[in-house]
C-alpha positions in Angstrom: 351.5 68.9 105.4 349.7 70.1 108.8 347.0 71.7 106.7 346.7 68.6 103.9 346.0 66.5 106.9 343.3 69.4 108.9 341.7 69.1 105.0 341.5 65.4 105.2 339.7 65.0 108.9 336.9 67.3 107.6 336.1 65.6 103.9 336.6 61.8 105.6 333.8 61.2 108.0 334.4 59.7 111.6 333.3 56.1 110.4 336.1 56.4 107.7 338.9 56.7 109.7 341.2 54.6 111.2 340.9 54.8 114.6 337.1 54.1 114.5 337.4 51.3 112.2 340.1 49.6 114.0 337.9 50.5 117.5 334.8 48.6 115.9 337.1 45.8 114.6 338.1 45.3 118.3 334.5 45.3 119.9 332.9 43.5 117.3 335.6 40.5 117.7 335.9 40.9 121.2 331.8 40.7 122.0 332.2 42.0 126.1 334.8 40.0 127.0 338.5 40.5 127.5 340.6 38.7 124.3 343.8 37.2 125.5 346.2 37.5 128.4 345.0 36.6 132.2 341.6 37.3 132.3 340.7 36.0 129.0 336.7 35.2 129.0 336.0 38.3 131.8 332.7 40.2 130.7 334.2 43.7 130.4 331.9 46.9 130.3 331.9 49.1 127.6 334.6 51.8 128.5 337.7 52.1 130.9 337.7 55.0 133.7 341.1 56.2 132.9 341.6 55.6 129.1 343.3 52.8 127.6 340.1 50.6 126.8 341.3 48.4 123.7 344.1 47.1 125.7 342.5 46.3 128.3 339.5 44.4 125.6 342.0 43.1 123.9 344.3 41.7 126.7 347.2 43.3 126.5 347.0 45.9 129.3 350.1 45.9 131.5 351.4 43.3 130.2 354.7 43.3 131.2 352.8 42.4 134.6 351.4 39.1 133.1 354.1 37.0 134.4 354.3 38.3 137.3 350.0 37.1 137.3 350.9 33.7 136.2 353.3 33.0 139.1 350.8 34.1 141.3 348.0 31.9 140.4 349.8 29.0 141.9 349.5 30.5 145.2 346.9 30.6 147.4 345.8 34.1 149.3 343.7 34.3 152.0 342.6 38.1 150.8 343.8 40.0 147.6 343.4 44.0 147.8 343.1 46.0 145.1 343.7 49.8 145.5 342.8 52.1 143.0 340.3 49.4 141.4 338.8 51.6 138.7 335.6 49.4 136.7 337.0 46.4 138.3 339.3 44.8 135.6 341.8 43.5 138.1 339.3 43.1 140.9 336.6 41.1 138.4 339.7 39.8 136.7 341.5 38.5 140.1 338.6 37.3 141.6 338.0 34.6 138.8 341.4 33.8 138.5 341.4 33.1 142.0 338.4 31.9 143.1 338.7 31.1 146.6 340.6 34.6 147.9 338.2 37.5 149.1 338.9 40.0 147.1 338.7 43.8 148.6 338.4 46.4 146.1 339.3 50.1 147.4 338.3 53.1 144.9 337.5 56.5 145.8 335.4 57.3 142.5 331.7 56.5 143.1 331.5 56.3 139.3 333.8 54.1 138.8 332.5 52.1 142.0 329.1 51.6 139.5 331.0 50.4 137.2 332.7 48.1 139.4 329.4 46.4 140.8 328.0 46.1 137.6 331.1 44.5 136.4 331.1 42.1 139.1 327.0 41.3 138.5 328.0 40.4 135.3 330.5 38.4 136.0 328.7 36.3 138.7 330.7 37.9 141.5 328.2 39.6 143.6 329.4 38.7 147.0 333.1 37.7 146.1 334.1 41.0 145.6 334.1 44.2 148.6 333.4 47.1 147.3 335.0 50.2 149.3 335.6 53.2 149.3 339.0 55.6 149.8 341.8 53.5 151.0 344.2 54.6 153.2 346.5 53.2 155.5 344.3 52.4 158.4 342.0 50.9 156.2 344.8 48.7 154.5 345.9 47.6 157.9 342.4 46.7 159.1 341.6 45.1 156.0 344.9 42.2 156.1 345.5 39.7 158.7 349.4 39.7 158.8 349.4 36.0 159.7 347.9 35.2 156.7 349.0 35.1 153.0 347.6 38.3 150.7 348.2 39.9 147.8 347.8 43.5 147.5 347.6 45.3 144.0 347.7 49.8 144.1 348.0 52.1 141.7 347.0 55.1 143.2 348.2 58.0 141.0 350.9 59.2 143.0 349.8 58.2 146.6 351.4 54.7 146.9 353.8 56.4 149.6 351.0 57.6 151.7 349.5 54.4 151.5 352.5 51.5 152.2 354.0 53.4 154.9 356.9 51.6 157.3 354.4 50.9 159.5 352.1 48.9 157.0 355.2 47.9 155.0 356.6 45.7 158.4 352.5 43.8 158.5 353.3 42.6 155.0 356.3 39.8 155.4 353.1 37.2 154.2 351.7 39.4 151.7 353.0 39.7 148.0 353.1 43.1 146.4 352.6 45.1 143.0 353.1 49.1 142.9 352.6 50.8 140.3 355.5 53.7 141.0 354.5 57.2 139.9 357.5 59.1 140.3 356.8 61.8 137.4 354.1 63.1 140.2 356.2 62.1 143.3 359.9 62.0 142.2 361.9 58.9 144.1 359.0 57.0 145.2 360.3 54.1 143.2 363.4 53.7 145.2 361.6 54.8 148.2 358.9 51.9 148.3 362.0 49.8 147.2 364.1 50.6 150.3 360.7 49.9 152.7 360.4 46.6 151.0 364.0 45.0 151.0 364.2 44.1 154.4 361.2 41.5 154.0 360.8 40.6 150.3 362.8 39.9 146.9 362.3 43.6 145.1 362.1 43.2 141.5 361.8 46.5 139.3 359.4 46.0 136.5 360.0 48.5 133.3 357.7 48.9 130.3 357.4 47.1 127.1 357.0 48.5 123.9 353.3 46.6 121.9 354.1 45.0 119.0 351.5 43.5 116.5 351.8 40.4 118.1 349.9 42.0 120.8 346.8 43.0 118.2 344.7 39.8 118.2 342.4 40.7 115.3 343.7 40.4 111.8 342.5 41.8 108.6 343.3 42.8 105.3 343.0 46.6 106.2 345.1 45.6 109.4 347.3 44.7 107.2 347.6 47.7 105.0 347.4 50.6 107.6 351.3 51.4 108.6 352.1 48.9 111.8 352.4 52.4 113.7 349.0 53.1 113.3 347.4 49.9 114.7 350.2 50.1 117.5 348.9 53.7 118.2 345.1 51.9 119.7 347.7 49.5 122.1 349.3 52.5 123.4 348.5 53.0 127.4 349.8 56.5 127.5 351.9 56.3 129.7 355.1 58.3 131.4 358.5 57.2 129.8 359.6 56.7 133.8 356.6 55.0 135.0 357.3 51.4 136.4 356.5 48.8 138.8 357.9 47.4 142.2 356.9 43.3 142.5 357.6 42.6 145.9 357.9 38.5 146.8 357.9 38.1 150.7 360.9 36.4 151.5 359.7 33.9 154.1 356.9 31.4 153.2 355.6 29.7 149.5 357.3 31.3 146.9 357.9 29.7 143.5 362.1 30.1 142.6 361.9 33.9 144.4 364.6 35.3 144.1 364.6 34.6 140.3 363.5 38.0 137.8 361.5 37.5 135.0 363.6 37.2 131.8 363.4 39.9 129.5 361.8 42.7 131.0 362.4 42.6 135.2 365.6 43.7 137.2 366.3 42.2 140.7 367.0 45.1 142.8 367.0 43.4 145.9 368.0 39.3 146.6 
């Protein structure tokens, strides 16, 4: 079978095949601009620094996190922080969503940092969003008034520890916060970050979702015939079985129902 299939890839040509004609479906429909989910309409550049482009084009990237984005919009921060900011798809993405926050964006690449600014030119956001450059936590702590309501936003590959340490974790009881846990490079962080948390916010634990063709917003007839695992396998984000996130909802101030998980894919861990 291994060989029947070898034989195929070199008589169908790259145009032929599904993954580029399911690519080109995407882009075409899509013209630039996110699909569906929160930041629907946002100009998006034409690739991702770490993979997992079509989601993201399509809308469906992290989106067991969209609820958590939706609550959030009826708040008002004073500064959101994104750490680890990539091209700018939740900087670019937050700052329109919210348009009166200042909106610091932390990544280390300089790379991805062009992408970012030219992202954010082609969004009309020159001037909304801060560029910087390596975060860590003396540059959080200077970067938040802890008087004044934030959100903060990192996935940092592993270095989220480093980063909300107890002593930036006890200038957050304003601040509302999403961790993307990577405990398959630093095993317990999770429940680490979790225990530095519960003492000032509602902990929710936020697993992954499986993508389902719900989540592919094009539809064709070759859609249609190609096995459902196939157009599933463009979703996929590639990530660890054990990856997650930590949502953490101060406990004093505006708060919509917070001590409340999401229904269907969040656990309280803390109340």
């Amino acid at each position: 079978m291994k060989s029947i299939v070898r034989a195929l890839r070199h008589l169908v040509p790259a145009s032929a095949r599904p993954t580029h004609y399911l690519y080109s479906l995407v882009t075409s429909a899509a013209n630039g601009r996110v699909m569906t989910g929160p930041f629907a309409g946002l100009k998006y550049g034409p690739r991702a620094v770490c993979g997992a482009y079509l989601p993201r084009l399509v809308g469906c990237y992290e989106k067991e996190l969209h609820p958590v984005l939706e609550e959030l919009v009826r708040l008002r921060f004073e500064t959101i922080v994104d750490i680890g900011a990539a091209e700018g798809y939740y900087a670019c993405g937050l700052a329109l969503r919210f348009p009166e926050s200042r909106v610091l964006a932390f990544e280390a690449d300089g790379d991805a940092r062009e992408l970012l600014r030219e992202m954010a030119d082609e969004n009309g956001l020159v001037g909304r969003i801060e560029i910087r450059g390596f975060c860590d936590e003396p540059a959080l702590v200077a970067s938040l008034d802890p008087e004044k309501a934030a959100l903060i936003l990192c996935d940092c590959e592993g270095h989220e520890a480093e980063i909300m340490t107890p002593g930036v974790v006890a200038r957050l009881a304003n601040t509302h916060v999403i961790i993307e846990t990577h405990d398959f490079v630093r095993p317990g962080v999770h429940a680490m970050l979790t225990a530095r948390l519960a003492a000032t916010h509602h902990v929710l634990e936020i697993q992954q979702q499986p993508r389902t063709l719900a989540d592919w917003p094009v539809k064709s007839l070759a859609c249609r015939l190609l096995p459902e695992r196939r157009v599933l396998h463009e979703l996929r984000e590639g990530r660890p079985k054990d990856l997650a996130w930590i949502y953490a909802r101060p406990r004093s101030g505006a708060c919509p129902n917070p001590a409340a998980p999401f229904a269907g894919h969040s656990t309280a861990l803390t109340r």
